[in-house]
CHARMM-style PDB file with segment names, atoms N, HN, CA, C and O in Angstrom:
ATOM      1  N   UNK     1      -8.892  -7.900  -2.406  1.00  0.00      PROA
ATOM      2  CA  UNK     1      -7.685  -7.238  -1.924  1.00  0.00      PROA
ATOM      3  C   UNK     1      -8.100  -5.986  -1.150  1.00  0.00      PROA
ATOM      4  O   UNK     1      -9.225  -5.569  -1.424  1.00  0.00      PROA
ATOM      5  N   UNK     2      -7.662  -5.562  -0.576  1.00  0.00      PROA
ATOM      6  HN  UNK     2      -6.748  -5.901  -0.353  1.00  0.00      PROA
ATOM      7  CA  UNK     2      -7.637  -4.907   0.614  1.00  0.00      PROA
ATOM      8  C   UNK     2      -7.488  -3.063   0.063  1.00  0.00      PROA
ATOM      9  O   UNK     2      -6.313  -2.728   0.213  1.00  0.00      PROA
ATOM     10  N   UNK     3      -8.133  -2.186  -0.356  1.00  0.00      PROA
ATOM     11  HN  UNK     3      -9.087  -2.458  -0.478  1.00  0.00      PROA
ATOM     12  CA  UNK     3      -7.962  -0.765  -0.693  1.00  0.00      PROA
ATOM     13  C   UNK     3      -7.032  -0.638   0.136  1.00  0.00      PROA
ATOM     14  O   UNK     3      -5.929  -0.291  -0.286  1.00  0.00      PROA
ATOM     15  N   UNK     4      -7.153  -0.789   0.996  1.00  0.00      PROA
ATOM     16  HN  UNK     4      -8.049  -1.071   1.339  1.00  0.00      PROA
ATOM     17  CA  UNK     4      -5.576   0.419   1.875  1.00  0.00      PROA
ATOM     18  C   UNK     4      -4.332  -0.065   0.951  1.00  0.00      PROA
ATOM     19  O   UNK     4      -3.512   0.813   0.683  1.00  0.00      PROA
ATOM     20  N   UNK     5      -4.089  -1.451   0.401  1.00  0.00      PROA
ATOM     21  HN  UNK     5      -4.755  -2.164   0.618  1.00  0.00      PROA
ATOM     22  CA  UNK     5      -3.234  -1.720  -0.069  1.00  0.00      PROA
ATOM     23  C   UNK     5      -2.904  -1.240  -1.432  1.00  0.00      PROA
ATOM     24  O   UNK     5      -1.878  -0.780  -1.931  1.00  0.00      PROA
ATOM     25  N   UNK     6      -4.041  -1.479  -1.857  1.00  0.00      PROA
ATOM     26  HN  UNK     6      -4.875  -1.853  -1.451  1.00  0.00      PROA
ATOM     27  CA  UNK     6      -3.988  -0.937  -3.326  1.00  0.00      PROA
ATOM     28  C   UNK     6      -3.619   0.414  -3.472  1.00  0.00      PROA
ATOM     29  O   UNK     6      -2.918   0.782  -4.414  1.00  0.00      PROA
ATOM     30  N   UNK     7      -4.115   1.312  -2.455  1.00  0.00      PROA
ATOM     31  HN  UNK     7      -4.685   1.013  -1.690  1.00  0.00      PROA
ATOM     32  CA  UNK     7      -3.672   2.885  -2.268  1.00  0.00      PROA
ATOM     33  C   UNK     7      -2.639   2.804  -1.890  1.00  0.00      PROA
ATOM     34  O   UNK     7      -2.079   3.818  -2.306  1.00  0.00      PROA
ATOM     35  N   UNK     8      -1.696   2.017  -1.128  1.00  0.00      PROA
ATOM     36  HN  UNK     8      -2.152   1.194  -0.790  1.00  0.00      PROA
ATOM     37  CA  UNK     8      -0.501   2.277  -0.655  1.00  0.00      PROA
ATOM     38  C   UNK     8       0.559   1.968  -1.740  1.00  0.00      PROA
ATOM     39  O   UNK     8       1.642   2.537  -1.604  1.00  0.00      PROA
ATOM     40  N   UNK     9       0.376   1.056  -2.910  1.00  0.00      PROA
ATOM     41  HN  UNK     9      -0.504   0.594  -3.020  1.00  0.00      PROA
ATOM     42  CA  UNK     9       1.433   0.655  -3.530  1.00  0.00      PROA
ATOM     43  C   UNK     9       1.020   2.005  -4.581  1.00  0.00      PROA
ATOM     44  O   UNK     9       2.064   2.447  -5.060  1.00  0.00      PROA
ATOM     45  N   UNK    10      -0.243   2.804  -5.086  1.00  0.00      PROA
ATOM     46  HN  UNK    10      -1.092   2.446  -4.697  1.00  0.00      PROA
ATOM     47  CA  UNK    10       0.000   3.626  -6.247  1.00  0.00      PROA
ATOM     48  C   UNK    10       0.928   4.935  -5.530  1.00  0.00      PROA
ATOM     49  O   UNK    10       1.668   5.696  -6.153  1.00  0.00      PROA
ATOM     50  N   UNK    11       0.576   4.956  -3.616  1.00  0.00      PROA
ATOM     51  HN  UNK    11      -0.025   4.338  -3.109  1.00  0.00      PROA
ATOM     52  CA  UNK    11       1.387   6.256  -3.032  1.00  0.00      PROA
ATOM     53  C   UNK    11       2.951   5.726  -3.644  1.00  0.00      PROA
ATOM     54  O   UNK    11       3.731   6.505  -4.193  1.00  0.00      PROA
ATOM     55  N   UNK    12       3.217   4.325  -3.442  1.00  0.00      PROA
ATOM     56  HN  UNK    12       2.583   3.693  -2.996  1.00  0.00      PROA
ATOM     57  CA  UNK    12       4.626   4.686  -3.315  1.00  0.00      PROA
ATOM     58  C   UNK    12       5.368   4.618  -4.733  1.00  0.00      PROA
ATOM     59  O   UNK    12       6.456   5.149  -4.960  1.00  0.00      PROA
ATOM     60  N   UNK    13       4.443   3.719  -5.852  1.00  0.00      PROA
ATOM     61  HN  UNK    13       3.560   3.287  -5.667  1.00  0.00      PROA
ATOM     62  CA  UNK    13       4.540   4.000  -7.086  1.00  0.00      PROA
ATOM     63  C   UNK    13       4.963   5.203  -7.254  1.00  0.00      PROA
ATOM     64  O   UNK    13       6.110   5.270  -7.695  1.00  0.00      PROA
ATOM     65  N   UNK    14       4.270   6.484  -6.994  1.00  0.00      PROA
ATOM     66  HN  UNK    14       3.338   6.430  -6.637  1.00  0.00      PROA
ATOM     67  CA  UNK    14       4.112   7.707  -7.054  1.00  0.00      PROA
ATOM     68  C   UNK    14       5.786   8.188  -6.508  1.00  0.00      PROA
ATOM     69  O   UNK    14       6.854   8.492  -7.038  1.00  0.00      PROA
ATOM     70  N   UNK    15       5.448   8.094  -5.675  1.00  0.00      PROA
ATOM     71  HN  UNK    15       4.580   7.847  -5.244  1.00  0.00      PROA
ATOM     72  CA  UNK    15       7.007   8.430  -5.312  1.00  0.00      PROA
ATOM     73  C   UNK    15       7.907   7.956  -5.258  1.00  0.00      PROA
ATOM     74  O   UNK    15       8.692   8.515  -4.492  1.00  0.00      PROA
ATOM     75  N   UNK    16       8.501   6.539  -6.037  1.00  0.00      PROA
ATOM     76  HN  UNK    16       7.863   6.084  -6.659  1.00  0.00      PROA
ATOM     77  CA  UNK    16       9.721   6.284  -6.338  1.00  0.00      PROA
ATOM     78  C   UNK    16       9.488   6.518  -7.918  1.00  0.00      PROA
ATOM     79  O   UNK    16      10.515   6.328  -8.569  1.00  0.00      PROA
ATOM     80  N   UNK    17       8.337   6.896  -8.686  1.00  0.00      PROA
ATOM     81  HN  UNK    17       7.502   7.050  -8.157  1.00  0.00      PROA
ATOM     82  CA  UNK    17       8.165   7.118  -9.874  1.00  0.00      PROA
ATOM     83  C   UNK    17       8.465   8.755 -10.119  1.00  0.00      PROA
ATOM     84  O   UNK    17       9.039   9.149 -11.134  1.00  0.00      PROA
ATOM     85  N   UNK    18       8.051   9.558  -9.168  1.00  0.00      PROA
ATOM     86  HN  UNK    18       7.585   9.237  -8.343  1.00  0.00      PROA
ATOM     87  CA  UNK    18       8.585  11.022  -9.478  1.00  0.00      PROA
ATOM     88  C   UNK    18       9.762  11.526  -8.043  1.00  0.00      PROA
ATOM     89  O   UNK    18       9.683  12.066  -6.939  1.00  0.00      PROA
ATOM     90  N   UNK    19      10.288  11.225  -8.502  1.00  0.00      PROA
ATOM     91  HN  UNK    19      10.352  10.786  -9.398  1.00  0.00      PROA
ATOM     92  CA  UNK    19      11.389  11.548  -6.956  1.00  0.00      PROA
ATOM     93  C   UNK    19      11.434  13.155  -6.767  1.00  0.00      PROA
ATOM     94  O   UNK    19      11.453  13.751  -5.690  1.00  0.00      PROA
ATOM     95  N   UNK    20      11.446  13.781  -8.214  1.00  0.00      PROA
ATOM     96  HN  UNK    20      11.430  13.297  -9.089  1.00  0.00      PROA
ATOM     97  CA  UNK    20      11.989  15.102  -7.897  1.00  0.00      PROA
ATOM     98  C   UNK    20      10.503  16.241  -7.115  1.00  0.00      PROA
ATOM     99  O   UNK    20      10.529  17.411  -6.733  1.00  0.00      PROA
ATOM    100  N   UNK    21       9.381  15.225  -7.149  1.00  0.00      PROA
ATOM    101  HN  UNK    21       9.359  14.275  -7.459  1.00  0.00      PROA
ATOM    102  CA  UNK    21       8.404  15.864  -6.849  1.00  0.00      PROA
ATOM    103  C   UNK    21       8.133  16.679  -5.261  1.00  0.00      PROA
ATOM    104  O   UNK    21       8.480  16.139  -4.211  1.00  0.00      PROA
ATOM    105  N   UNK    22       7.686  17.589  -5.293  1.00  0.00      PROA
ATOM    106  HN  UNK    22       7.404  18.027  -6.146  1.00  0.00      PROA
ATOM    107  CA  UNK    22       7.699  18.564  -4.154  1.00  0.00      PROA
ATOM    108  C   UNK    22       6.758  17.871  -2.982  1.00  0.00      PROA
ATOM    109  O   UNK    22       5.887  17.069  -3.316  1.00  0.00      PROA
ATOM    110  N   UNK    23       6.913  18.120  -1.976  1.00  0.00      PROA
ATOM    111  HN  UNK    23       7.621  18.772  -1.704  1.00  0.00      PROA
ATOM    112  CA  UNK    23       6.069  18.179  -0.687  1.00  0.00      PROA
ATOM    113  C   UNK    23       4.788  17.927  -0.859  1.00  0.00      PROA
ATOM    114  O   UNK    23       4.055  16.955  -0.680  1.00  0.00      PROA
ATOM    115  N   UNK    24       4.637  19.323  -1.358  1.00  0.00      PROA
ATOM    116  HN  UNK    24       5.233  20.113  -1.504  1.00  0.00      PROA
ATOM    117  CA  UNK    24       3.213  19.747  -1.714  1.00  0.00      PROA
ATOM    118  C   UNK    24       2.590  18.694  -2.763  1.00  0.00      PROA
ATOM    119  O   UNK    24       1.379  18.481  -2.705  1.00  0.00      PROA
ATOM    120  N   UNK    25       3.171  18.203  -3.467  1.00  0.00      PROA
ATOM    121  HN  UNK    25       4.155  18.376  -3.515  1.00  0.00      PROA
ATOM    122  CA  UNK    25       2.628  17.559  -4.722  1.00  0.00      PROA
ATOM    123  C   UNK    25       2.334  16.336  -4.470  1.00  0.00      PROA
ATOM    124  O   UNK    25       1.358  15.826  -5.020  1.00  0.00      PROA
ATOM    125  N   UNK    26       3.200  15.556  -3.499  1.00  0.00      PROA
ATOM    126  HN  UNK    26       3.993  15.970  -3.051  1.00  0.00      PROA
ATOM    127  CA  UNK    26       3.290  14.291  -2.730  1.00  0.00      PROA
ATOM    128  C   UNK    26       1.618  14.413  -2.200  1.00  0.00      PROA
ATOM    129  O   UNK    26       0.674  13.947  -2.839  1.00  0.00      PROA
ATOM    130  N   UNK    27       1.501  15.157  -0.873  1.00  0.00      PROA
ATOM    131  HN  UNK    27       2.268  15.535  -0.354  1.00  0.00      PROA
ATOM    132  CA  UNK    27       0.446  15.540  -0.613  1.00  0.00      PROA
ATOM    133  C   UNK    27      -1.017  14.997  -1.362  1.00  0.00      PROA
ATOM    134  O   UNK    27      -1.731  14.012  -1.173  1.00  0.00      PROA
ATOM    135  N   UNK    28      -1.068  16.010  -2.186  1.00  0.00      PROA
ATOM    136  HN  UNK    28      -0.488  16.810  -2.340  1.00  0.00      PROA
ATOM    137  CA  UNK    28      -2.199  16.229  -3.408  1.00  0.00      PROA
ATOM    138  C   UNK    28      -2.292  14.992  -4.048  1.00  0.00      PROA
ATOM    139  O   UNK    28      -3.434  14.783  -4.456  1.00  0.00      PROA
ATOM    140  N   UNK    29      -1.324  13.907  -4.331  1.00  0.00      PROA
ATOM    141  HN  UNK    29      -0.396  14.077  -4.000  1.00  0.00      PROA
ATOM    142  CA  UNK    29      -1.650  12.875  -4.730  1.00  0.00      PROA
ATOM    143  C   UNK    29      -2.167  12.234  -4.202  1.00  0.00      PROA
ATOM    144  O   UNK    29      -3.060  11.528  -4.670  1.00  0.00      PROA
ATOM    145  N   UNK    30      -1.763  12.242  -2.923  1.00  0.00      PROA
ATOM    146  HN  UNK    30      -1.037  12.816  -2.543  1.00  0.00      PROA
ATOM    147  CA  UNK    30      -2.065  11.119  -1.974  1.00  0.00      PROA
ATOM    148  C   UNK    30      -3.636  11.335  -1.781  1.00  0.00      PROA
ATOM    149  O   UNK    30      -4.458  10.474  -2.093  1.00  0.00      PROA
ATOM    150  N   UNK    31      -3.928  12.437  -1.297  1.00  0.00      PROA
ATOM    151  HN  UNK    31      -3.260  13.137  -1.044  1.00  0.00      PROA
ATOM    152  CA  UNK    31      -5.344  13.177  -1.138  1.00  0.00      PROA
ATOM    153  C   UNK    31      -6.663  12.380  -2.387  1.00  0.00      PROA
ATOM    154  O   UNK    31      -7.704  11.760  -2.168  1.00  0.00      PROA
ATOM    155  N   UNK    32      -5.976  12.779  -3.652  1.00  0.00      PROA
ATOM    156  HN  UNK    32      -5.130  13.282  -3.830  1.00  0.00      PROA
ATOM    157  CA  UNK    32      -6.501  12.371  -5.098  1.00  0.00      PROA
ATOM    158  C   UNK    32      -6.754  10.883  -5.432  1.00  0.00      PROA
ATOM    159  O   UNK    32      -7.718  10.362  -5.992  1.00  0.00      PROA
ATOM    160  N   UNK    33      -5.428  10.254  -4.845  1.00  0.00      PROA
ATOM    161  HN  UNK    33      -4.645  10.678  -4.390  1.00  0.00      PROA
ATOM    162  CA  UNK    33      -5.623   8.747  -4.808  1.00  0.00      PROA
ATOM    163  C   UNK    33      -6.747   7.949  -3.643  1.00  0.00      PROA
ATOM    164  O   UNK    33      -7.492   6.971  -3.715  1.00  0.00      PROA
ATOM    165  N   UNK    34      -6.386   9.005  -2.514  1.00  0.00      PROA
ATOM    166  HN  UNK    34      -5.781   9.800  -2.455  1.00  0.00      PROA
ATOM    167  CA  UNK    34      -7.096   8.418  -1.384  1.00  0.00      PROA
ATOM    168  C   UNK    34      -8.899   8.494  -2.065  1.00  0.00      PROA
ATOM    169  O   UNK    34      -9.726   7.651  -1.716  1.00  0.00      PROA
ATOM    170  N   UNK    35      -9.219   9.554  -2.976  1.00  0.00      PROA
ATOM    171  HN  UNK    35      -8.548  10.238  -3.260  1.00  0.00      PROA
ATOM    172  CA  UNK    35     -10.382  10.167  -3.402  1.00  0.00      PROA
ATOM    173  C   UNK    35     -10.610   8.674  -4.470  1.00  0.00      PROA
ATOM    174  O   UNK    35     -11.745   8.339  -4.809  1.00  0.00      PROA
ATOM    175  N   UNK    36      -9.658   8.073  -4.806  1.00  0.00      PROA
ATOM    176  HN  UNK    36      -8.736   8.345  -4.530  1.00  0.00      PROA
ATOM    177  CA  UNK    36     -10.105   7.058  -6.572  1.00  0.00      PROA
ATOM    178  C   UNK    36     -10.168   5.884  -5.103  1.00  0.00      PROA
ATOM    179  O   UNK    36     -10.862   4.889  -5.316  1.00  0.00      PROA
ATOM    180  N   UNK    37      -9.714   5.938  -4.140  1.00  0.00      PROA
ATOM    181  HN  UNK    37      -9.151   6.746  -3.967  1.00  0.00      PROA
ATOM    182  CA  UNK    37      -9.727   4.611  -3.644  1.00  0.00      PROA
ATOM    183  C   UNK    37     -11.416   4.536  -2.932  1.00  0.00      PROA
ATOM    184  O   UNK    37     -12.215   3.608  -2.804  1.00  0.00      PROA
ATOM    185  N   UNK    38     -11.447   5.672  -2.652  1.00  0.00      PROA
ATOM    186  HN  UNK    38     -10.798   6.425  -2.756  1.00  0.00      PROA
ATOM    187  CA  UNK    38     -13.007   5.690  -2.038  1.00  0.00      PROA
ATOM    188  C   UNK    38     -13.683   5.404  -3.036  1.00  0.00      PROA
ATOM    189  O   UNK    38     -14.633   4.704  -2.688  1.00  0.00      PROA
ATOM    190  N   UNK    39     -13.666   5.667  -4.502  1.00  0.00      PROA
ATOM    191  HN  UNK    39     -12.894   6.236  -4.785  1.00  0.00      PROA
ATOM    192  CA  UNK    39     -14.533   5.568  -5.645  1.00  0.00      PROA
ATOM    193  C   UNK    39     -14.619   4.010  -5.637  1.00  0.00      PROA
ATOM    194  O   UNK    39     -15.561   3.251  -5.865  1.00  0.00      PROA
ATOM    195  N   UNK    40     -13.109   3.756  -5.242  1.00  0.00      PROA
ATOM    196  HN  UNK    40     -12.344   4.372  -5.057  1.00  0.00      PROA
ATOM    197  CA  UNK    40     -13.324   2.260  -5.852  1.00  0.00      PROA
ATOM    198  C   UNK    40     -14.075   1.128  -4.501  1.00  0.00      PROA
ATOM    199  O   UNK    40     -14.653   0.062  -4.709  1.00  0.00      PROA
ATOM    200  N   UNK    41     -13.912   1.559  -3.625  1.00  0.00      PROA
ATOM    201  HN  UNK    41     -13.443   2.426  -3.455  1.00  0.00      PROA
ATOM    202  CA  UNK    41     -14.263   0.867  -2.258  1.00  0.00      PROA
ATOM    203  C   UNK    41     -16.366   0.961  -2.503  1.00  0.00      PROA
ATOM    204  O   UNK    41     -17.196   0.284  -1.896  1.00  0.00      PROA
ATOM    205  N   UNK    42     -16.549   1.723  -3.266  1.00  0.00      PROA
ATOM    206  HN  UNK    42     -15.875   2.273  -3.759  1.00  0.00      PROA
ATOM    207  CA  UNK    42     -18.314   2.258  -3.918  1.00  0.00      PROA
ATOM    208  C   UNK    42     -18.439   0.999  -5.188  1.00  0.00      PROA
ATOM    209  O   UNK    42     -19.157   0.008  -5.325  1.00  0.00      PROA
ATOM    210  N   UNK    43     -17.235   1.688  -6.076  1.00  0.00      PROA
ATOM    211  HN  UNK    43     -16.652   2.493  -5.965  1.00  0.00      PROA
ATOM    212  CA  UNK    43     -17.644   0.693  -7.112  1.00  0.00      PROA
ATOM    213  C   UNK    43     -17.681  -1.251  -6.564  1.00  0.00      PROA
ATOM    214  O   UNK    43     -18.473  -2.068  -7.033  1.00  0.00      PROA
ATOM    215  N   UNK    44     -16.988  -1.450  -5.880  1.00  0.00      PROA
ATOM    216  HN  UNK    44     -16.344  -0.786  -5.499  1.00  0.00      PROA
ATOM    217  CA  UNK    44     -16.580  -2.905  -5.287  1.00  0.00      PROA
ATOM    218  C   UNK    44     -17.449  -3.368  -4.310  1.00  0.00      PROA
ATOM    219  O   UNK    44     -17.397  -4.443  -3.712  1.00  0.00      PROA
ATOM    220  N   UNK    45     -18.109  -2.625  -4.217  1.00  0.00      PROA
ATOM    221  HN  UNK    45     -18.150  -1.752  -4.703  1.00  0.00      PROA
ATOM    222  CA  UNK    45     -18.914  -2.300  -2.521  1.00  0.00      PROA
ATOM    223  C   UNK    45     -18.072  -3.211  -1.396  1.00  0.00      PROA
ATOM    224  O   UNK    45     -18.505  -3.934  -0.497  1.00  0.00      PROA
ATOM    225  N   UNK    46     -17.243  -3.020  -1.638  1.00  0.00      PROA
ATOM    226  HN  UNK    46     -16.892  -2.433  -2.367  1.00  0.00      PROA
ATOM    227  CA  UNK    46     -15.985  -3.328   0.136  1.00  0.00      PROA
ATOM    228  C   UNK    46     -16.609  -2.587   0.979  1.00  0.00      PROA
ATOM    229  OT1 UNK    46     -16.201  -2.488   2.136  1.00  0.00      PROA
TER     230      UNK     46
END
């Protein structure tokens, strides 16, 4: 499966899971997730 995908469904997880969440916080996840997806694109060697 494809990382961009896998990162895209925990972004939007993320935000239909915390709605009330700020700008800023949206952000930082995305950043954090984008960071576990690179881990995982190492661990998988994709």
């Amino acid at each position: 499966m494809n990382i961009f995908v896998i990162w895209l469904i925990m972004v939007i997880t993320w935000n239909f899971g915390y709605p009330q969440a700020s700008p800023l916080e949206d952000v930082i996840v995305a950043v954090i997730l984008s960071l576990f997806s690179n881990v995982l694109r190492k661990y998988l060697k994709i």
